[in-house]
C-alpha positions in Angstrom: 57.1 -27.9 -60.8 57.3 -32.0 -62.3 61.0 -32.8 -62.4 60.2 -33.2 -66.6 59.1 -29.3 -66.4 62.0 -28.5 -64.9 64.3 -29.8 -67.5 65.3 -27.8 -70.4 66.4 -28.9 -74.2 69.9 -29.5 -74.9 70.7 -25.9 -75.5 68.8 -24.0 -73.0 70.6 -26.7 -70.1 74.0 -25.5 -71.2 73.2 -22.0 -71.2 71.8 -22.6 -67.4 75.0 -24.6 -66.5 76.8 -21.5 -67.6 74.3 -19.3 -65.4 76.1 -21.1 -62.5 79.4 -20.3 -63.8 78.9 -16.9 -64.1 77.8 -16.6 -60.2 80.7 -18.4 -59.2 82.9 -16.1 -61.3 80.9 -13.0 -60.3 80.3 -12.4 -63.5 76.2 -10.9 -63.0 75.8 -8.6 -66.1 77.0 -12.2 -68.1 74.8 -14.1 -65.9 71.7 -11.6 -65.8 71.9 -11.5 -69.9 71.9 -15.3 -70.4 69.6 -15.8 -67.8 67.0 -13.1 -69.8 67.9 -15.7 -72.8 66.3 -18.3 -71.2 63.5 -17.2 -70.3 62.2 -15.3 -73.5 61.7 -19.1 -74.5 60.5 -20.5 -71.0 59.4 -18.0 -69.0 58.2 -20.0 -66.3 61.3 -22.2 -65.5 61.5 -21.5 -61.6 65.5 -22.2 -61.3 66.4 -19.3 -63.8 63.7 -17.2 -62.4 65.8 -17.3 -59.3 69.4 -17.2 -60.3 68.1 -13.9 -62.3 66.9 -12.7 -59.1 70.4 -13.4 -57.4 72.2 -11.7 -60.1 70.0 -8.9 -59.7 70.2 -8.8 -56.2 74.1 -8.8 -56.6 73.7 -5.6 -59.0 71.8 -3.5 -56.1 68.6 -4.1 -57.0 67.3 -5.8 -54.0 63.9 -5.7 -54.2 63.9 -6.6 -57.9 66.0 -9.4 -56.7 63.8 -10.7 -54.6 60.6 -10.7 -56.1 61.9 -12.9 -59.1 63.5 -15.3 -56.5 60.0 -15.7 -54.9 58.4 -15.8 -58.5 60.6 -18.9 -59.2 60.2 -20.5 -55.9 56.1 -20.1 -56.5 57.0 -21.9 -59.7 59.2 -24.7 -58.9 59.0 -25.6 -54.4 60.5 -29.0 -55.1 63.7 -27.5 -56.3 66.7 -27.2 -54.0 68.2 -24.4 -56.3 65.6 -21.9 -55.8 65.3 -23.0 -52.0 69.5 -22.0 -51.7 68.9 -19.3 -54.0 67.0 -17.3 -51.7 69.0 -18.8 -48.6 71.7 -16.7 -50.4 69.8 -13.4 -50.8 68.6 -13.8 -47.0 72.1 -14.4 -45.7 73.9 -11.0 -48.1 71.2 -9.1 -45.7 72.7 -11.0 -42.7 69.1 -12.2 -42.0 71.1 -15.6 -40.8 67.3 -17.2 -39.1 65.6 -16.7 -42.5 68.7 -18.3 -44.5 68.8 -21.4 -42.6 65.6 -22.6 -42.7 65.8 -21.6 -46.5 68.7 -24.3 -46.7 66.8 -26.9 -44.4 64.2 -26.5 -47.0 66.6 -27.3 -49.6 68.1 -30.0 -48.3 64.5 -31.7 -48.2 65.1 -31.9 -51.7 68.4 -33.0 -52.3 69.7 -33.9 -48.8 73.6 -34.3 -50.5 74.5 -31.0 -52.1 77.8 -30.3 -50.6 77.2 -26.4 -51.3 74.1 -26.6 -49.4 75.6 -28.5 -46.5 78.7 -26.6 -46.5 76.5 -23.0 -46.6 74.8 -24.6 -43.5 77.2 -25.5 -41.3 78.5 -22.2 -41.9 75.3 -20.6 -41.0 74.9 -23.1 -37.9 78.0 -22.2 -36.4 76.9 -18.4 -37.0 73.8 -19.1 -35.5 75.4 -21.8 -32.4 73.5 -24.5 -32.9 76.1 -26.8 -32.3 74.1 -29.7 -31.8 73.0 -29.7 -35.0 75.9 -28.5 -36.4 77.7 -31.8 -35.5 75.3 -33.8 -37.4 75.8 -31.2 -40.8 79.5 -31.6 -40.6 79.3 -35.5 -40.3 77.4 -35.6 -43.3 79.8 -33.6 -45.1 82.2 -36.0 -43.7 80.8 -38.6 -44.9 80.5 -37.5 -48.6 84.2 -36.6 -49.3 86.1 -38.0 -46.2 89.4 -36.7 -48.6 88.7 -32.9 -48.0 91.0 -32.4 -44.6 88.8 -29.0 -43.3 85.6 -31.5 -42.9 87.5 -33.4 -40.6 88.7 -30.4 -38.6 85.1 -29.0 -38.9 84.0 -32.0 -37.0 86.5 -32.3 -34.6 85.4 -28.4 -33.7 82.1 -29.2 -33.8 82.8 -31.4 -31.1 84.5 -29.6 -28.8 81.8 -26.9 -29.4 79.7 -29.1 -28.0 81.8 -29.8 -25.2 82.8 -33.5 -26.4 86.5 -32.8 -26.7 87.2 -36.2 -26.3 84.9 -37.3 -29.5 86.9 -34.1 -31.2 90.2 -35.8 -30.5 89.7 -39.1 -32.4 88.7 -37.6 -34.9 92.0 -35.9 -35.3 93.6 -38.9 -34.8 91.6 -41.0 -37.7 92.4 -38.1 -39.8 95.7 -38.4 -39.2 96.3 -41.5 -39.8 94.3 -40.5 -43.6 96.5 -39.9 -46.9 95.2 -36.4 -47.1 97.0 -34.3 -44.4 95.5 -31.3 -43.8 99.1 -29.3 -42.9 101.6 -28.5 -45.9 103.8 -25.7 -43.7 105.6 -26.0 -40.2 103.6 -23.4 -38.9 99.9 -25.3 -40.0 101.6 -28.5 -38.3 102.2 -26.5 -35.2 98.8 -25.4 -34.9 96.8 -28.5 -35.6 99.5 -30.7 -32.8 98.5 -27.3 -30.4 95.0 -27.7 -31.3 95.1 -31.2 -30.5 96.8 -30.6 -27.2 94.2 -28.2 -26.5 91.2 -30.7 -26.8 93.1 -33.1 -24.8 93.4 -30.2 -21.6 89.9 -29.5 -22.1 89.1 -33.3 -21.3 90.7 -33.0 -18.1 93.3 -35.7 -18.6 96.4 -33.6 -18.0 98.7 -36.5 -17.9 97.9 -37.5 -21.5 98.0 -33.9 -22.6 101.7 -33.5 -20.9 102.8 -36.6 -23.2 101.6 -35.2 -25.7 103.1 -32.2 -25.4 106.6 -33.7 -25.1 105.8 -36.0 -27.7 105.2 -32.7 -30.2 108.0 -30.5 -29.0 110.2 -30.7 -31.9 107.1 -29.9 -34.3 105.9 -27.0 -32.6 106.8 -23.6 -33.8 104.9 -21.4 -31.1 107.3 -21.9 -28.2 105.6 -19.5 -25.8 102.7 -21.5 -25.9 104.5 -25.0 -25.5 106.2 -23.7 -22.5 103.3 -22.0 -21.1 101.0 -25.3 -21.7 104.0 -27.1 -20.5 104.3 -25.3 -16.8 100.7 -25.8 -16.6 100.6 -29.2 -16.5 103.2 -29.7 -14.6 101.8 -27.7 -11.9 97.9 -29.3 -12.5 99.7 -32.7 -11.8 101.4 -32.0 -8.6 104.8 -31.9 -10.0 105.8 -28.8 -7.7 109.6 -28.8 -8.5 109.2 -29.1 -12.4 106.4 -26.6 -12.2 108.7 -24.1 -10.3 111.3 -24.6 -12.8 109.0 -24.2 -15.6 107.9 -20.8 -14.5 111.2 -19.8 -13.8 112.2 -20.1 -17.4 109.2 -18.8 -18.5 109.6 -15.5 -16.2 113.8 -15.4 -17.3 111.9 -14.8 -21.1 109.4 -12.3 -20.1 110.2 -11.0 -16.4 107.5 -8.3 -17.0 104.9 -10.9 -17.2 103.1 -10.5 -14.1 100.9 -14.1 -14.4 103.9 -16.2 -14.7 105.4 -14.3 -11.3 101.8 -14.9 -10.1 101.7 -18.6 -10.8 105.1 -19.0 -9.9 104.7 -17.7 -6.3 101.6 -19.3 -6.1 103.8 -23.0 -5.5 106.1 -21.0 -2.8 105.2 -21.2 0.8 104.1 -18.0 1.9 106.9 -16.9 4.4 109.1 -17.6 1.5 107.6 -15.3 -0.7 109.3 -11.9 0.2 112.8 -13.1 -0.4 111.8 -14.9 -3.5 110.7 -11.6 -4.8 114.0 -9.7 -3.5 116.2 -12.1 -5.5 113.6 -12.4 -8.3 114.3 -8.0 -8.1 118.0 -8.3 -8.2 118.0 -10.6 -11.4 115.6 -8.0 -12.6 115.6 -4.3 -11.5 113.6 -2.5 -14.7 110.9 -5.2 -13.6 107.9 -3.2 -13.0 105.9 -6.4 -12.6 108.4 -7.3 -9.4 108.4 -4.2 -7.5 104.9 -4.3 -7.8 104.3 -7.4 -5.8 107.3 -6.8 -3.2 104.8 -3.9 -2.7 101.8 -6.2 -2.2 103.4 -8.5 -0.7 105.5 -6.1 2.3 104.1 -5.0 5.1 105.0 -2.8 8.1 108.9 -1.3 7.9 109.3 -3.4 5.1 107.0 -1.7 3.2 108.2 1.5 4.2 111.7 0.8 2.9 110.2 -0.4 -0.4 107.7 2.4 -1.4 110.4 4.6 -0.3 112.5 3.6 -3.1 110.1 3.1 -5.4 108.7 7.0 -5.0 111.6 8.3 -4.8 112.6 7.0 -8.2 109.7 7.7 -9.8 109.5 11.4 -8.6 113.1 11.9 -9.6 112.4 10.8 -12.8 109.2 12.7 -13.3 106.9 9.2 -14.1 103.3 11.3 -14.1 101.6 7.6 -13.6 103.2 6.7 -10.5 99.9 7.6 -8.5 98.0 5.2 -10.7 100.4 2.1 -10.1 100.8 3.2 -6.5 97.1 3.9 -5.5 96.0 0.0 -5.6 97.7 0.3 -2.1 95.4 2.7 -1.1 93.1 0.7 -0.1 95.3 -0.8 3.1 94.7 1.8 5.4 98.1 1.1 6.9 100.0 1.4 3.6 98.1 4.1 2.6 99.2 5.7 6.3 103.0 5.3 4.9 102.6 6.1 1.4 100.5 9.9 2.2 103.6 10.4 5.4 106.2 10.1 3.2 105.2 12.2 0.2 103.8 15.0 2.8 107.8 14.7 4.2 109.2 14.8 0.8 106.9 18.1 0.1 107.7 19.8 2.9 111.7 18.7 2.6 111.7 19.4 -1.2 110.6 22.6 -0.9 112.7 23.2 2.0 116.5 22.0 1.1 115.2 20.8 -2.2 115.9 17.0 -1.0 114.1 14.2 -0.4 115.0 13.5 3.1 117.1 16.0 5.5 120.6 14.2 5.0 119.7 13.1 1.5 121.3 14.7 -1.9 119.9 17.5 -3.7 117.1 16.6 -6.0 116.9 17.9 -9.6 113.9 21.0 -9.2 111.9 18.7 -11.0 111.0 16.5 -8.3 109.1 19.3 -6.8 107.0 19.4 -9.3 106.1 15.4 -9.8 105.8 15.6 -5.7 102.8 18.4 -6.3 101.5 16.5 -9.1 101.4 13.3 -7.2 99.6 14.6 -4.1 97.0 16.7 -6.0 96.4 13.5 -8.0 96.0 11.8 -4.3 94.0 14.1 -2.5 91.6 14.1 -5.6 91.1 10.2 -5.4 90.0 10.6 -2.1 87.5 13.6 -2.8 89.3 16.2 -1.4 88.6 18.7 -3.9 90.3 22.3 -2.5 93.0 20.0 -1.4 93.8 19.1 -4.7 93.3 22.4 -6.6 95.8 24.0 -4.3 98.4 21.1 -5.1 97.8 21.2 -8.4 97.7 24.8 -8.8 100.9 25.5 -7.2 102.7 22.7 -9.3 101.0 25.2 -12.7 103.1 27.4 -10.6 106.2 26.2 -10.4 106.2 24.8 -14.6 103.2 26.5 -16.2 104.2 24.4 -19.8 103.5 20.7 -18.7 100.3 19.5 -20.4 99.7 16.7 -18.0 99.4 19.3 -14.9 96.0 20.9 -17.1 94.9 17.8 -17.4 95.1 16.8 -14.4 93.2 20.2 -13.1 90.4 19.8 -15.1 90.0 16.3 -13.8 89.8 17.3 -10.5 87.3 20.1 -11.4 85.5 17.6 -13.2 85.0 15.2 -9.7 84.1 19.1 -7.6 81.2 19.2 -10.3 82.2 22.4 -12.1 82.3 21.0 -15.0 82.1 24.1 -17.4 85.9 25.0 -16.2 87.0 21.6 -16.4 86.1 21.7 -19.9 87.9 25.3 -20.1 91.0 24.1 -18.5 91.0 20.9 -20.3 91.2 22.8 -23.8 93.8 25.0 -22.4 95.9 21.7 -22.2 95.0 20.5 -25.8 96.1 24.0 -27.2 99.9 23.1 -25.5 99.7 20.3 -28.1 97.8 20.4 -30.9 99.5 17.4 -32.4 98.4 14.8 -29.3 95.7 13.3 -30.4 94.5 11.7 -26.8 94.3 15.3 -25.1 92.2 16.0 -28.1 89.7 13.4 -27.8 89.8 13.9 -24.0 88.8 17.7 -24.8 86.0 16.7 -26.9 84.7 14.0 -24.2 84.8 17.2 -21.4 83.2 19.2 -23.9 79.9 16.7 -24.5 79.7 16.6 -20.2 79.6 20.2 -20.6 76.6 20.1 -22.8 79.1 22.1 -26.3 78.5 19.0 -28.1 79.2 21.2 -31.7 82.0 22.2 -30.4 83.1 18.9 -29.4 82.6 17.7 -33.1 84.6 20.1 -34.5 87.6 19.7 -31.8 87.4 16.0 -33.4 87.3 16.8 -36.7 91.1 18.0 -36.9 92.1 14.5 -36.5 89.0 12.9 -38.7 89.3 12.3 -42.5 88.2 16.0 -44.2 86.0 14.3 -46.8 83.6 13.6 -44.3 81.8 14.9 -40.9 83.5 14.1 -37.4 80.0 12.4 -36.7 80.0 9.9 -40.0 83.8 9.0 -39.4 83.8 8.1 -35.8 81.0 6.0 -36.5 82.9 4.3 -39.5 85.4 4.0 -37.0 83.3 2.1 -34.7 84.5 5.2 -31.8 82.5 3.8 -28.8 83.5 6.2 -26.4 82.3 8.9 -28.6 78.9 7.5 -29.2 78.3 6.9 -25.3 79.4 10.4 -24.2 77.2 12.5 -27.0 74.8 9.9 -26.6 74.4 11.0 -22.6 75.0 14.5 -23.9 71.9 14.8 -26.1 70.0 13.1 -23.5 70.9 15.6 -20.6 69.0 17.9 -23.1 66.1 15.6 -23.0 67.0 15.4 -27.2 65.8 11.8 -27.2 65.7 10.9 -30.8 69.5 11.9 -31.3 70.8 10.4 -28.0 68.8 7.2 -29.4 70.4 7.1 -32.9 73.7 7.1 -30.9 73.1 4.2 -28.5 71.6 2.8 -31.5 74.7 3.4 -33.3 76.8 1.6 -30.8 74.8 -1.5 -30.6 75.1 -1.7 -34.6 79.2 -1.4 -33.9 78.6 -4.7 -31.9 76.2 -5.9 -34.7 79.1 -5.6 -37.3 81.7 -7.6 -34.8 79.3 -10.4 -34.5 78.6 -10.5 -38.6 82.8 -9.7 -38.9 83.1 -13.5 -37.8 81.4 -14.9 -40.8 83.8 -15.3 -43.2 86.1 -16.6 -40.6 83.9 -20.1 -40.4 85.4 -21.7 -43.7 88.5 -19.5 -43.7 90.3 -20.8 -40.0 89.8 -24.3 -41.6 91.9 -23.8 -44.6 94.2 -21.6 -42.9 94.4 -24.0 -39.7 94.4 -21.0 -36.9 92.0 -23.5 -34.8 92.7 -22.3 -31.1 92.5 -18.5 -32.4 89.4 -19.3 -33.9 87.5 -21.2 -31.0 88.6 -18.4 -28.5 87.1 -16.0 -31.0 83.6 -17.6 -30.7 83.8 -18.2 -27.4 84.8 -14.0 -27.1 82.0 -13.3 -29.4 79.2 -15.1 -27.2 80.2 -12.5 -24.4 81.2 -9.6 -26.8 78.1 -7.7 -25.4 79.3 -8.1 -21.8 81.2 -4.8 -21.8 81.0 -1.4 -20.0 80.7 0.8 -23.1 77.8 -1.2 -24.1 76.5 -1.1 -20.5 76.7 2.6 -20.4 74.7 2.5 -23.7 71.9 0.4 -22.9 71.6 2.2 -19.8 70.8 5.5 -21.6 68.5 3.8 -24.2 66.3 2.2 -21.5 66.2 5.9 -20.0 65.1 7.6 -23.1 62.6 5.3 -24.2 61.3 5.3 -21.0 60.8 9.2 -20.7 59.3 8.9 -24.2 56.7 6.2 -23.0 56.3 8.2 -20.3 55.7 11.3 -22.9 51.5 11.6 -23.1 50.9 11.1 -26.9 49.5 14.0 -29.4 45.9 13.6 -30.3 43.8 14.7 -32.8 40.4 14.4 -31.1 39.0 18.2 -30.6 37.6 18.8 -27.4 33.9 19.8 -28.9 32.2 20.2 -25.1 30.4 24.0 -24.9 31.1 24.8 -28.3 28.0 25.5 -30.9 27.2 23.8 -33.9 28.9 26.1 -36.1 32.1 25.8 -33.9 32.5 22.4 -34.0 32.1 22.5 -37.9 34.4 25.0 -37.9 37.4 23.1 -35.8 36.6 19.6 -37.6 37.2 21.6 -40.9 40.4 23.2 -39.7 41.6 20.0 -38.1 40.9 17.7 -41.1 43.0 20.7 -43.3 45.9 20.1 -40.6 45.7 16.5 -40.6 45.6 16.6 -44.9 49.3 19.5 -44.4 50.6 17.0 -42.5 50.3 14.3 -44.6 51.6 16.3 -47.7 54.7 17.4 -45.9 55.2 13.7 -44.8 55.5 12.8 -47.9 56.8 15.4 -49.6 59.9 14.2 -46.8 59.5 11.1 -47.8 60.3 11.9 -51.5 63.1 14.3 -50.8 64.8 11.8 -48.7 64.2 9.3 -51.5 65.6 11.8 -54.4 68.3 12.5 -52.1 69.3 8.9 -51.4 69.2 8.0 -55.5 71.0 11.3 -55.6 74.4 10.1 -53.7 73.9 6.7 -54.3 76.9 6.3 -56.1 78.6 9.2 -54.0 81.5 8.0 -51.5 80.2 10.4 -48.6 77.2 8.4 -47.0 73.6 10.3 -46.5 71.9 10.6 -43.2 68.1 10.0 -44.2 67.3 10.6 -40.4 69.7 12.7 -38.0 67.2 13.7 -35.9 66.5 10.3 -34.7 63.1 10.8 -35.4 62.8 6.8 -36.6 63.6 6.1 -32.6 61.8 8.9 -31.5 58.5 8.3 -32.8 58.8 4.2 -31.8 55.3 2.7 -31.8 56.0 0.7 -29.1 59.5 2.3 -27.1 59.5 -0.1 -24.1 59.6 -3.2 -26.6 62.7 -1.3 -27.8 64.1 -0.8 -24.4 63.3 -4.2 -23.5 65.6 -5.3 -26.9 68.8 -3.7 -25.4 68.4 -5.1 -22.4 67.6 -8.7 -23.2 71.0 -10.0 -24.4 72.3 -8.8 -20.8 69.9 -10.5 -18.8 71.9 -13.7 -20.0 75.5 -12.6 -20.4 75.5 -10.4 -17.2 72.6 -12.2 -14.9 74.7 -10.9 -11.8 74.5 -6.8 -12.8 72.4 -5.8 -10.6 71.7 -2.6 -12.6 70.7 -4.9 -15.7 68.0 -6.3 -13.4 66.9 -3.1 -12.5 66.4 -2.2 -16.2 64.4 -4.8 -17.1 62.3 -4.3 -13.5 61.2 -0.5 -14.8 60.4 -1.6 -18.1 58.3 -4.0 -17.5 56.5 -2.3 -14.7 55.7 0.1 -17.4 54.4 -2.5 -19.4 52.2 -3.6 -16.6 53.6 -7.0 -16.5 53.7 -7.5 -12.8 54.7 -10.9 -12.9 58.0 -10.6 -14.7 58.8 -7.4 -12.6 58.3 -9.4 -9.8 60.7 -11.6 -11.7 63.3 -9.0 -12.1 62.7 -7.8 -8.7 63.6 -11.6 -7.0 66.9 -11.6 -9.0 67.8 -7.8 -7.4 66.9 -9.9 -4.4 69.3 -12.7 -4.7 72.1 -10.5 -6.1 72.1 -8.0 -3.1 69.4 -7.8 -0.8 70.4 -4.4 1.1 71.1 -2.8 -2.2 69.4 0.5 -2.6 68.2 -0.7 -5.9 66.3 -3.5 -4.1 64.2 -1.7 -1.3 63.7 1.2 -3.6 62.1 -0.9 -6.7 60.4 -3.5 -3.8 58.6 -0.2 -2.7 57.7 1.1 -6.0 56.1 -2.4 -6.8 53.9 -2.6 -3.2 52.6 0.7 -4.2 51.7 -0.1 -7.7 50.5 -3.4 -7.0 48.0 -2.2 -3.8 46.7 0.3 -6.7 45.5 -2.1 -9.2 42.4 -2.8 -7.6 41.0 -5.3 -11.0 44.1 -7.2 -10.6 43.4 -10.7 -11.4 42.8 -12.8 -7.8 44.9 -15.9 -8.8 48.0 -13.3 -10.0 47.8 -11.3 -6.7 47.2 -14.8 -5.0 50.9 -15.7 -6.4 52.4 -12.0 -5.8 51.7 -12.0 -2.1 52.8 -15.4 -1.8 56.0 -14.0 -3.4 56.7 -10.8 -1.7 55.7 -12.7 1.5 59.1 -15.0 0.6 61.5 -12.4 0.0 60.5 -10.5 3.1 61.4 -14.3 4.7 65.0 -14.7 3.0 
């Protein structure tokens, strides 16, 4: 549309101005009516075409929305309104790709709209394209140099970039501005932090000590100063300062284990074991310290130490002393001591009730947390009958302690008997029907069992009541939950539902990438700047974590037993069959085929009268919880291969996420990244089962592709000849 189509008369220009207004006040059913004003006199003005397809949108009528903002981009391309417009409606459906080129295009147009820069920076951050984010913020910059969160948007675009240095001046030029961008003490203290922060990341540790000294007074986060502070000391060789940094730092917070750890790490190491012992003196509740005289004893020493240390937690009945004691476990001489001396409390305990044959009488407790302890033992180290008897006879002795079920259908769990562990483990939650971990552990027992209704309704006495179990754990983003009847439904080769729970899960990790969003224009008002950069730098390895692991493990297997599922056809096998007969079946097939479309829709329409039904209903509707959508995937190993794709570059070292991606595209046929996959098992871990086990799977399927393409198996000889070389 001409620039002089574009304009409107006097009146009609207000009216749009005031379209604006209303979006900015949220004011749609205002802005939707004026806008309908407009264009009964000018139907074809592109800008109020699309503002009326924004407010729509806005009102929940999205595809309304839409198809007006496209009618008044069709009308008017030049116009960076409509461009931003549908930037807007791309980025409410978190389409971010989409949105951005949508404001590129509108800045082709007017190249210094503030709202369109500032929408794209936003969106570039979102997006990490840093490098271009840095020229998006200068701009900004450059256009109103007296709005203070430019200048820190800069300076983080920077160090985003890994140019902290570039970040620090301009912190310093802003500084020196009239426009401060801190009013409170604690906004002052986090910008001078911030700044301190850059200056570490630059490497110059001197100048970041100075500064640090130079800021004390202004800083209201003193852990951090002091922790920053000990740090440099210790980077710049300043070994006495440093020592007397941590030891402040660990007089504050003795149960800090890092700060006992950093502190010891500038001791000589024969000086280490006293250290600790007066470090213990100064403080005996510190669990942190008699840890590491643990770790660090050795011999008699050691001996004397775990002595006191199990005797104190067995007198005290602590049920998690096995798991703070069995890190030691893996010293086959400590582990010699530690199984010795609980064996010679058992037998003395139940003896003369004492820990040692001239000791003092024990409370009868101690029996019990002896019999607890060793069962909890002998089950970490496989010894299933071993550990039923312990545990059994400690049931025995106090038949009301909830831990002690637990603890049996643990170990039944690890002999494989499952079915009683689950048994036992629900015994335990009906000693405590208030405990909501036993609870949740019941239902996780329950789903290995296979009772995964039963499981759901164990969970649904601590879920809201308005709801299912199901649609509240998910609104509670319940991981564990999703994983476990996730595996459940596919040990019942129910793929579809095992799918729409991986699939669940992944969205969980959807939402905490999109939960950052807002926070791109709200840390630079609000000045949390170090919180915010460790928050982008979590969310670019949010993926990297077992749960999600565990789920894309049992996605790839699902879709891979549905690829490997021979697809229903409706070809009619006519061969020996008379004229008449074939007429017959193509008659009867066509009839089936014409059912199965009705009933198709018909589901289709029912889902859709269903959906209009509870639209405005609180209680959310499950169109599809069969999984059916996932279970009927055109193309499942493109699926499979989505899951495991973000892995291949946060976790290029898992050997099992290598091993994925080798099945699935050996699947596909795609020899050549298999071969891929197969060379990065390789370098990983070469005697690793997964390696000579997927090496021979691809020499078999190789040498039976006999119209492989010579240049191809040219390359995957040469290849397969290396690796058997390294």
């Amino acid at each position: 549309m001409a620039a002089n189509k574009r304009e409107l008369p006097p009146k009609e220009a207000q009216a749009f101005r005031n379209l604006l207004k209303n979006y900015e006040l949220r004011q749609y059913k205002k802005g939707l009516k004026v806008a309908d004003g407009i264009l009964k006199k000018y139907p074809d003005h592109g800008e109020t075409l699309a503002l009326k397809g924004l407010f729509l949108n806005n009102l929940e009528k999205k595809e309304e929305g839409y198809e007006y903002v496209k009618k008044g981009l069709l009308k008017d391309l030049t116009s960076h309104i409509c461009w931003h417009v549908y930037g807007l409606l791309y980025r409410a459906d978190k389409n971010y790709e989409e949105a951005a080129k949508c404001y590129a295009n509108a800045l082709k147009f007017n190249k210094n709209d503030m709202n369109i820069l500032r929408d794209y920076a936003i969106l570039q951050t979102q997006l990490r394209h840093y490098d271009a984010l840095v020229e998006t913020r200068t701009k900004l910059l450059d256009l109103k140099p007296q709005n203070p969160p430019f200048w820190l948007g800069l300076a983080i675009a920077y160090q985003l970039v890994n140019e902290p240095l570039k970040a620090v001046k301009v912190l310093e030029i802003h500084a020196e501005s009239n426009a401060p961008a801190a009013s409170t003490d604690f906004e002052k203290s986090e910008l001078l932090m911030y700044h301190n922060e850059l200056l570490e990341e630059s490497g110059d540790y001197q100048k970041a000590l100075d500064h640090l000294l130079e800021i004390e007074a202004q800083v209201t986060d003193k852990r951090a100063w002091k922790e920053k502070h000990a740090l440099y000391l210790v980077k710049l060789g300043r070994k006495e300062e440093g020592e007397k940094a941590y030891r402040l730092l660990i007089s504050e917070n003795p149960h800090n284990a890092d700060y006992i750890n950093r502190f010891l790490a500038l001791k000589e190491e024969s000086e280490i074991s006293n250290i600790l012992t007066d470090l213990f003196t100064q403080y005996p509740r510190s669990k942190a310290v008699e840890h590491l005289i643990l770790q660090y004893a050795e011999g008699e020493s050691f001996k004397i130490k775990a002595e006191a240390s199990l005797q104190n937690g067995l007198r005290k009945g602590i049920p998690s002393l096995f798991a703070s004691m069995k890190n030691y476990y893996s010293i086959p001489e400590k582990k010699r001591i530690i199984e010795e001396l609980m064996n010679g409390y058992c037998a003395s305990l139940e003896k003369s009730n004492t820990f040692n044959v001239d000791g003092a009488k024990e409370p009868p407790t101690a029996l019990l947390w002896t019999l607890y302890y060793l069962a909890k033992q002998y089950d970490f180290e496989n010894q299933n009958e071993k550990a039923l008897e312990y545990i059994n006879k400690a049931i025995a002795h106090t038949p009301t302690i909830v831990e002690l079920y637990m603890t049996k259908g643990r170990i039944l769990k690890h002999a494989g008997n499952i079915e009683e562990a689950a048994e036992i483990m629900n015994q335990a939650r009906e000693m405590d029907l208030q405990d909501r971990f036993i609870n949740s552990k019941c239902a996780k027992y329950m789903l290995r069992a296979g009772k995964i209704e039963e499981a759901e309704r164990i969970l649904s006495l601590f879920t809201r009541k308005d709801v299912t179990a199901l649609q509240d754990l998910s609104d509670m983003q319940c991981q564990w939950f999703m994983v476990e009847e996730g595996y459940a439904y596919l040990r019942k080769k129910e793929y579809g539902k095992a799918l729409k729970r991986f699939h669940t899960l992944d969205k969980f990790y959807s939402d905490y990438f999109d939960d950052q969003f807002d926070f791109h224009s709200y840390c630079l008002r609000k000045l949390t700047l170090r919180a915010y950069v460790d928050t982008l730098r979590w969310e670019d390895k949010v993926k990297d974590h077992p749960f999600y692991l565990k789920a894309v493990k049992g996605a790839v297997e699902a879709y891979l037993a549905i690829a490997d599922k021979p697809k229903e056809t409706d070809e009619i096998d006519e061969a020996n069959m008379t004229e008449a007969e074939k007429k017959k079946a193509r008659n009867k097939a066509r009839k089936a085929a014409l059912k199965a479309q009705q009933d198709l829709e018909a589901k289709k329409a029912q889902a859709k009268e269903e959906a209009l039904k509870h639209k405005h209903d609180k209680k959310p509707l499950d169109t599809d919880p069969e999984g059916e959508t996932y279970l009927n995937a055109e193309k499942p190993l493109d699926n499979a291969l989505q899951f495991v794709k973000p892995l291949e570059v946060l976790a290029p070292q898992n050997i099992e996420i290598q091993s994925l991606s080798f099945e699935i595209y050996m699947q596909q046929h795609k020899y050549m990244l298999a071969l891929k996959a197969l060379t990065k098992i390789a370098k990983i871990d070469k005697n690793s089962a997964y390696f000579k086990l997927n090496l021979d799977k691809f020499e078999s399927a190789i040498n039976g592709q006999k119209d492989l393409d010579a240049k191809i198996k040219q390359c995957i000889d040469a290849q397969l000849a290396e690796l058997s070389r390294a």
